[in-house]
N, C-alpha and C positions, 0 to 999 in steps of 0.2 A: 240700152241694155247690152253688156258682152256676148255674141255670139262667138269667142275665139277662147280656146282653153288658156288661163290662166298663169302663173307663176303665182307664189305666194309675194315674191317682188312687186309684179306686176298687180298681183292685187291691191296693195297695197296701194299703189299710185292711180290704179283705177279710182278707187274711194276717194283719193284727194281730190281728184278732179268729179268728182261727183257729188262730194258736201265739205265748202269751206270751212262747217262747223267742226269738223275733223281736228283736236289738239293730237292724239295719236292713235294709233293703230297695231294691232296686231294678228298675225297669222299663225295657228295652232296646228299641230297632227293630232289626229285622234287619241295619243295617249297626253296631250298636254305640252309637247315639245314644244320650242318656239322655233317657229320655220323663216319668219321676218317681221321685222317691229321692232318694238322696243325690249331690247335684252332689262333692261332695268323693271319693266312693267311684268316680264314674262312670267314671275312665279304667281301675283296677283292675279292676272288672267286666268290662268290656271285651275285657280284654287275658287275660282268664279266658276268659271264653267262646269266643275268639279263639284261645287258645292249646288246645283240648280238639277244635279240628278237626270232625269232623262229630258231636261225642256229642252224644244230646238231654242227655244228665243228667249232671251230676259233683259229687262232695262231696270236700271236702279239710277237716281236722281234723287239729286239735290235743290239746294238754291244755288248752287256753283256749277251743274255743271250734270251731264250723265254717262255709265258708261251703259255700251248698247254692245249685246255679244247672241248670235249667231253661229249653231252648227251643224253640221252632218256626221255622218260614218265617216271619213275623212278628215276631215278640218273645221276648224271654229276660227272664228274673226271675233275681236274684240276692241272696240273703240273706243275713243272719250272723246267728249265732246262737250263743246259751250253750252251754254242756257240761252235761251228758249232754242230747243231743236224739236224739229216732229217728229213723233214717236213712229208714226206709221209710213210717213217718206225718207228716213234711216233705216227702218226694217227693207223696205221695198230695198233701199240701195245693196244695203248687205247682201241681203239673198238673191238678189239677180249677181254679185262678186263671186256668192258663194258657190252658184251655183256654175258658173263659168271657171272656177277654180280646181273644182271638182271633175269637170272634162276631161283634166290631165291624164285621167286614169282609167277612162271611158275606152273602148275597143268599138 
């Protein structure tokens, strides 16, 4: 688990080295911005976290494949990932990023 405040860069590579299942990744500001990740995914995340209202957490899954997105007052992470992933050791990874991410702005 990150004990050390974040970059949205650095988050981003945190997660890789924490689940293989990782095809991509992304790091949001609180209005939807995209901070790092995939500029080509950005408006789709977006409009994900966007459309889920006030949930901190949401996974949607397929037979191909899930994306999993996590946020706060701050910033949202938003992933995709291969099949079969665990739902509830991808959440754990997110939110321990998230919340190391979020540090940055911690006094």
């Amino acid at each position: 688990m990150p004990t050390t405040a974040l970059t949205p860069d650095s988050a981003l590579a945190r997660l890789a080295e924490l689940s293989a299942d990782i095809r991509e990744a992304l790091v949001l500001d609180a209005a939807g911005n995209r901070l790092a990740g995939s500029a080509e995914l950005a408006a789709a995340a977006a409009d994900l976290v966007s459309a889920v209202g006030d949930a901190a957490a949401v996974e949607v899954a397929d037979e191909r494949g899930a994306v999993y997105a996590v946020r706060d007052h701050r910033h949202a992470i938003v992933v995709v990932t291969a099949r079969p992933t665990l739902p509830a050791l991808m959440f754990m990874d997110l939110r321990a990023v998230l919340a190391a991410l979020g540090q940055g702005g911690a006094s």
